[in-house]
C-alpha positions as CSV (number, residue, x, y, z in Angstrom):
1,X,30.4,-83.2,-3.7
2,X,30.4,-84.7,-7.2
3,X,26.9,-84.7,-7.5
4,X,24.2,-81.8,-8.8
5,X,21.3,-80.9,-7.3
6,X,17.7,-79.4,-8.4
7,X,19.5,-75.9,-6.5
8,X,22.1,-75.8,-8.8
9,X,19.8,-76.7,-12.0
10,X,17.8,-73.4,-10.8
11,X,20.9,-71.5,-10.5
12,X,22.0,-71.4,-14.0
13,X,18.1,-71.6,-15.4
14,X,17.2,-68.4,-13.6
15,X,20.3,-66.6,-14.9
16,X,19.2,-67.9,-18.0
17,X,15.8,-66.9,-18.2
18,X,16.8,-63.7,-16.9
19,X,18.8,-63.2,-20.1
20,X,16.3,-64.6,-22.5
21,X,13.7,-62.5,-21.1
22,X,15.6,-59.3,-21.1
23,X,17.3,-58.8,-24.6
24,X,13.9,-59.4,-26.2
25,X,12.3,-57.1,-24.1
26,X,15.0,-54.6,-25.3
27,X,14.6,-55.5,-29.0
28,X,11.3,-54.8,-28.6
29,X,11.5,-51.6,-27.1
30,X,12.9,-50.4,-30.2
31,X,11.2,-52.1,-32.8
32,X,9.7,-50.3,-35.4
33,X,7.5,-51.7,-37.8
34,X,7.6,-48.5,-40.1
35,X,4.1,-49.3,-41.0
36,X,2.7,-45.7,-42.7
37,X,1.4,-43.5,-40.3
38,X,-1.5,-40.6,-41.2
39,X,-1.4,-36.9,-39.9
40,X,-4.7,-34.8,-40.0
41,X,-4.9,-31.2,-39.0
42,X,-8.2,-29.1,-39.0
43,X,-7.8,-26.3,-42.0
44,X,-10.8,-24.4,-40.6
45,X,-14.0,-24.0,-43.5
46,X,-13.4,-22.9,-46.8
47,X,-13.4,-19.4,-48.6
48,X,-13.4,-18.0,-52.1
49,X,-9.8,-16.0,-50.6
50,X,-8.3,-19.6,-48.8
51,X,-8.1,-22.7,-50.9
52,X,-6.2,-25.8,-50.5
53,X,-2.7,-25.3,-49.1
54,X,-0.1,-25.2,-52.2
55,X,-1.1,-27.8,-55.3
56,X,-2.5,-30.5,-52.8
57,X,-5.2,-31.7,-54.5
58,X,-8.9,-31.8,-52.6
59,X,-11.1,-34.4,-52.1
60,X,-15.2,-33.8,-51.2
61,X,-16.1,-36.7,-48.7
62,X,-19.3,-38.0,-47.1
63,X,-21.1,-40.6,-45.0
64,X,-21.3,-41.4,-41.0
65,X,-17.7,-43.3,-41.2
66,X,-16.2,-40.0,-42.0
67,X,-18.0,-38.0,-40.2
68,X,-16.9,-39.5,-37.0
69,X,-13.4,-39.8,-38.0
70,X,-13.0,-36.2,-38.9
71,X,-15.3,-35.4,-35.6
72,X,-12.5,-37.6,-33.8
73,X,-9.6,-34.9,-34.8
74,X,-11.6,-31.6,-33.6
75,X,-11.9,-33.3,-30.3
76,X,-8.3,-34.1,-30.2
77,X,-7.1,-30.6,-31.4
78,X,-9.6,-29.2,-29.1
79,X,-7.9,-31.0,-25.8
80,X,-11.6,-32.9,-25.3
81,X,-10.3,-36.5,-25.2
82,X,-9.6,-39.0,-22.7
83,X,-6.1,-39.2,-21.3
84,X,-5.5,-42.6,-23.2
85,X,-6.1,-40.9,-26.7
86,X,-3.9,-37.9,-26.0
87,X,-0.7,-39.8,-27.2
88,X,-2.5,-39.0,-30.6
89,X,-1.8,-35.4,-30.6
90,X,1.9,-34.1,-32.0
91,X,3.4,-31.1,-31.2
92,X,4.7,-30.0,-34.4
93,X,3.4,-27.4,-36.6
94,X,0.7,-27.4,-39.1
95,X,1.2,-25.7,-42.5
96,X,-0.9,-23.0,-44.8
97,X,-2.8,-21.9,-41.9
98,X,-3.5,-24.7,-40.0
99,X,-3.7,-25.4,-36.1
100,X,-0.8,-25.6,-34.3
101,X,-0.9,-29.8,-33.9
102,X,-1.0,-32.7,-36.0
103,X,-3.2,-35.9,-34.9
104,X,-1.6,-39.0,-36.3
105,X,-4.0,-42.2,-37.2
106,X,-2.5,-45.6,-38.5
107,X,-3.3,-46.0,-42.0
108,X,-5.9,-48.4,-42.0
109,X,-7.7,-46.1,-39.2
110,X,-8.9,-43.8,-42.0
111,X,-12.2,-44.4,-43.8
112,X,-10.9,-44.8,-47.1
113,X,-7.9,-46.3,-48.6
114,X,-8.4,-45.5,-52.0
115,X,-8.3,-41.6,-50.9
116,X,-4.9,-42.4,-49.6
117,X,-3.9,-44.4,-52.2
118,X,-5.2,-41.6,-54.4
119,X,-2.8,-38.6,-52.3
120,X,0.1,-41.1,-52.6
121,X,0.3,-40.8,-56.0
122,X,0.5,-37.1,-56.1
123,X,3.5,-37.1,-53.1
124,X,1.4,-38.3,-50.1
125,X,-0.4,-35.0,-49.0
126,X,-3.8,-33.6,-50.0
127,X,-7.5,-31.9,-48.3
128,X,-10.2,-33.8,-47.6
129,X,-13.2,-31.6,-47.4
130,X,-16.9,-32.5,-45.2
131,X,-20.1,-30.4,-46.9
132,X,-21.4,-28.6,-43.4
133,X,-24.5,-26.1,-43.6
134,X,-22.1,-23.3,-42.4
135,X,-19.4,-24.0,-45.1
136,X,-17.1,-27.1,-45.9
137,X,-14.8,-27.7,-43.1
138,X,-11.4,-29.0,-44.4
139,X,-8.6,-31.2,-43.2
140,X,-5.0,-31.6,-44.7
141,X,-4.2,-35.2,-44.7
142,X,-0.6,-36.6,-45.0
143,X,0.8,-40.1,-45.5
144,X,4.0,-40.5,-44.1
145,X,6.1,-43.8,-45.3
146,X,9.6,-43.8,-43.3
147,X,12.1,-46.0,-44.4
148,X,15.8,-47.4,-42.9
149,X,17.2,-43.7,-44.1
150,X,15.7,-42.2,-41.5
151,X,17.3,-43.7,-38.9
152,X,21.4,-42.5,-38.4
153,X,23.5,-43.6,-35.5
154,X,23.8,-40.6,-33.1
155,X,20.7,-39.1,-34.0
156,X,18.7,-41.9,-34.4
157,X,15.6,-42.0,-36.0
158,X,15.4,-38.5,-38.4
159,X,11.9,-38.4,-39.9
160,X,10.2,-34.9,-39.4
161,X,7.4,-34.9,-38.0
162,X,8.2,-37.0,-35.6
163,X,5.2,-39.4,-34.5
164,X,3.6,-40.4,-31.1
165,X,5.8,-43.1,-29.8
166,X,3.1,-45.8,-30.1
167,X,3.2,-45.8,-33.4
168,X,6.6,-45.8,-34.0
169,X,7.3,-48.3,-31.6
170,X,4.1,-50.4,-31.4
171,X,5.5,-53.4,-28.9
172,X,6.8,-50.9,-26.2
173,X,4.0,-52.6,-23.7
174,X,4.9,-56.1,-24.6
175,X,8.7,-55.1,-24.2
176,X,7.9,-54.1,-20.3
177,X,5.7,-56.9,-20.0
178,X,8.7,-59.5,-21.1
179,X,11.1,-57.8,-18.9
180,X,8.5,-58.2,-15.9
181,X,8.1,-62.1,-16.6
182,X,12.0,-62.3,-16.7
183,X,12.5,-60.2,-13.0
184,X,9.8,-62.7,-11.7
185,X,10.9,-65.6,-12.9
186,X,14.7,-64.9,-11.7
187,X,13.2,-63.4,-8.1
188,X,10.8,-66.6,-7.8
189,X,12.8,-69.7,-8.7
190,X,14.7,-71.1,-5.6
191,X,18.4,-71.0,-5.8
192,X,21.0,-72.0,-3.4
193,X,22.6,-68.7,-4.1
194,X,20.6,-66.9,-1.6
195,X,21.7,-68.5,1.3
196,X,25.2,-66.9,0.2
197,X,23.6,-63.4,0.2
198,X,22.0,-63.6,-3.7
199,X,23.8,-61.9,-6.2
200,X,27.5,-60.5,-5.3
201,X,27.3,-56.5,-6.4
202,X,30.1,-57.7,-9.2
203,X,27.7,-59.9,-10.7
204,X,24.6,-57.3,-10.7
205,X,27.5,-54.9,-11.9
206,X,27.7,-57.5,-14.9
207,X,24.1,-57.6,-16.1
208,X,23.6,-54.0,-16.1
209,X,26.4,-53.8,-18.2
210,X,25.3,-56.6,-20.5
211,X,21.9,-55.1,-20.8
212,X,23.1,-51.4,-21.3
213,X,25.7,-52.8,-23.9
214,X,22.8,-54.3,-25.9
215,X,20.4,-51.5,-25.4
216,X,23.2,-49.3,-26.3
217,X,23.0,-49.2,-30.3
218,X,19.3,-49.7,-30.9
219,X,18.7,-46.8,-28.5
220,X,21.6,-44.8,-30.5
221,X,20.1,-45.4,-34.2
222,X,16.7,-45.4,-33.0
223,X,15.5,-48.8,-34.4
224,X,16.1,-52.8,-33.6
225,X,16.0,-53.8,-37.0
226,X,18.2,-50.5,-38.2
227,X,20.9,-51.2,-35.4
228,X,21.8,-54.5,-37.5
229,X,21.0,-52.7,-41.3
230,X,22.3,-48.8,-39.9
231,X,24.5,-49.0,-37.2
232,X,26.9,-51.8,-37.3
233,X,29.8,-50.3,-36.6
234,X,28.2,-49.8,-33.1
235,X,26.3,-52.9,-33.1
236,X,29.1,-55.7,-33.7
237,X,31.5,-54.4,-30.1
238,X,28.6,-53.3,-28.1
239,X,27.2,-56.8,-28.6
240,X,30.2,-58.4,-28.8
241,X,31.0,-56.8,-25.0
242,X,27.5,-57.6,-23.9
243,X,27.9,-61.7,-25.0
244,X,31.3,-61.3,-22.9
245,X,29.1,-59.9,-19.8
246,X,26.9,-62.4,-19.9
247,X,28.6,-65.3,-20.0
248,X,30.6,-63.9,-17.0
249,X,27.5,-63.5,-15.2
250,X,26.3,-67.1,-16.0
251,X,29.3,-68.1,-14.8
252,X,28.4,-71.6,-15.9
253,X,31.8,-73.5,-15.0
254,X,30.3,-72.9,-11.8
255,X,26.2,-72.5,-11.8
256,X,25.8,-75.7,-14.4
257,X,23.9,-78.8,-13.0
258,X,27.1,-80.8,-13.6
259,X,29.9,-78.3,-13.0
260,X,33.4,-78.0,-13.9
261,X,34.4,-76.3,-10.5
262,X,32.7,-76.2,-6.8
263,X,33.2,-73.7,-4.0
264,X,35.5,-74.9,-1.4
265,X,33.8,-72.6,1.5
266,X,31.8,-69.5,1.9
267,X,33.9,-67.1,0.0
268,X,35.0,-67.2,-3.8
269,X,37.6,-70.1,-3.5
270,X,36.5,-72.6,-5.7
271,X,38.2,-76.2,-7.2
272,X,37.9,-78.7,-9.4
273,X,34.5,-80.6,-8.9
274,X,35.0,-84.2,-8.5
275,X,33.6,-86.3,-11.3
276,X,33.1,-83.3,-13.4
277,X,32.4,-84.6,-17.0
278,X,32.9,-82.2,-19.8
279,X,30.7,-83.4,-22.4
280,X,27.4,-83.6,-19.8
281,X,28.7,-79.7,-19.0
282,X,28.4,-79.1,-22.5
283,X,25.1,-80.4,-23.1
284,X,24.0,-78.4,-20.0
285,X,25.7,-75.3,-21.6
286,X,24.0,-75.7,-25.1
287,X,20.2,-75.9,-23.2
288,X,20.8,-73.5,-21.1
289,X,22.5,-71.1,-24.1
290,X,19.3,-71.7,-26.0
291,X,17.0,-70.7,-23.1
292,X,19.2,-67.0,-23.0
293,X,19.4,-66.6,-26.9
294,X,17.0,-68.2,-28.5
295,X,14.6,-66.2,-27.7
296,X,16.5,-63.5,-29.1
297,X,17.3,-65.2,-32.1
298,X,13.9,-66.1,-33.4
299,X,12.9,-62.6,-32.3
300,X,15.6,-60.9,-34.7
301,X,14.8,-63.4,-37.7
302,X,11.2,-62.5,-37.4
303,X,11.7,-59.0,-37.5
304,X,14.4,-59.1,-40.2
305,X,12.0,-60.7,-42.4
306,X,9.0,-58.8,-41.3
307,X,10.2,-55.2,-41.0
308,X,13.1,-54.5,-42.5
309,X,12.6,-51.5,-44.8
């Protein structure tokens, strides 16, 4: 009985893995790189009666790279495109007598920098105008550059317009992948657990609740990285609650390879495993605490340094 087998090694490692899939997965979900995001809307051609909208200043462009990029927009606007471009469209409303949607490009999508570079220094917004036999047909372009003040606990994230969710949160895919490796890997690794019946409902119970707990204030601010630089007042218990979950779902007195206690029969008695040694449980308990967090950790760093604006 004092001994550990490969079954109980598995035990604790799934858990573990489990964990150290999972709160990356939901870091990611949420992570914003804030990287500036461009909104084009058709204007319709020009007239001596309808120039640009307000003091934006206009811009006369040409060549095939702008061409197709401005072509790109009227099919969007028009409903033309394939399904996997439609995330693309917004639904807000266009200004001075636009149509009624915006299409939103990253910023290096757009032909040229230097025209952006050149509306960013008169408050991000200008017309960009394409010489057609039938009259110029113009296009309001807008820079939007979002910061951490955008982002408010309860509300979450506050910019207007809002953009398509895959550029606001660009890993969203990876996120669902990482959660999928973690549910396979816990589902795949042999346990001895499962000739008990697999997890107890109290322990599923737990992880939920350690998941939702961490979930909890990135989904409420609207942002990984502005949970920890907005929303720490929320952060610190929810995360705080979710570490206290967690470990009670490891239950690593029990699942480590050299445990401190052993079930004494088929129901939730447990005692004091013979020959337990505290400082091999403790070694066991570091490893296995890097496999759930460290992940996590380097995660966070990464995206602290990266993307914190």
């Amino acid at each position: 009985m004092g001994t550990f087998t490969g079954g109980e090694t598995m035990e604790l490692l799934r858990r573990a893995l489990l964990v150290g899939c999972a709160l990356p997965a939901l870091w990611l979900l949420r992570l914003t790189t804030l990287d500036p995001v461009v909104s084009v809307v058709a204007l319709g051609p020009a007239s001596p009666q309808r120039g640009a909208p307000g003091s934006a200043p206009t811009v006369t462009v040409s060549g095939p790279e702008w061409e197709r990029f401005l072509r790109n927009v009227d099919v969007l606007e028009n409903g033309e495109v394939a399904p996997q471009d439609r995330w693309r469209v917004g639904a807000g409303a266009a200004e001075a007598g636009g149509k009624s949607r915006w299409v939103y490009f990253k910023a290096d999508e757009v032909p040229s920098r230097a025209i952006l570079a050149g509306f960013a220094a008169g408050g991000g917004e200008g017309v960009v105008s394409l010489s057609r036999p039938g009259g110029d047909l113009r296009y309001q372009v807008r820079q939007w550059n979002w910061t951490r003040q955008e982002f408010t606990p309860g509300p979450g994230f506050t910019g207007r317009p809002t953009p398509p969710s895959s550029l606001l949160y660009p890993f969203e895919y990876v996120a669902y992948a990482c959660f999928f490796v973690g549910v396979a890997l816990f589902a795949l690794i042999p346990t001895p657990t499962r000739s008990r019946g697999g997890l107890s409902p109290g322990e599923l119970a737990l992880v939920v609740a350690a998941l939702a707990l961490f979930a909890a204030p990135l989904l409420v601010t609207g942002g990984s990285v502005q949970a920890l630089t907005r929303g720490l007042l929320v952060t610190v218990p929810c995360w705080t609650l979710s570490a206290v979950a967690i470990h009670l779902f490891a239950k690593p007195g029990l699942n480590a390879p050299r445990p401190l206690v052993e079930r004494t029969g088929a129901g939730k008695e447990t005692a004091p495993a013979p020959g337990a040694s505290v400082p091999a449980f403790l070694r066991w308990g570091v490893a296995m605490l890097a496999v759930a967090a460290g992940p996590l950790v380097v995660l966070v760093a990464v995206s602290m340094i990266l993307w914190n604006r």
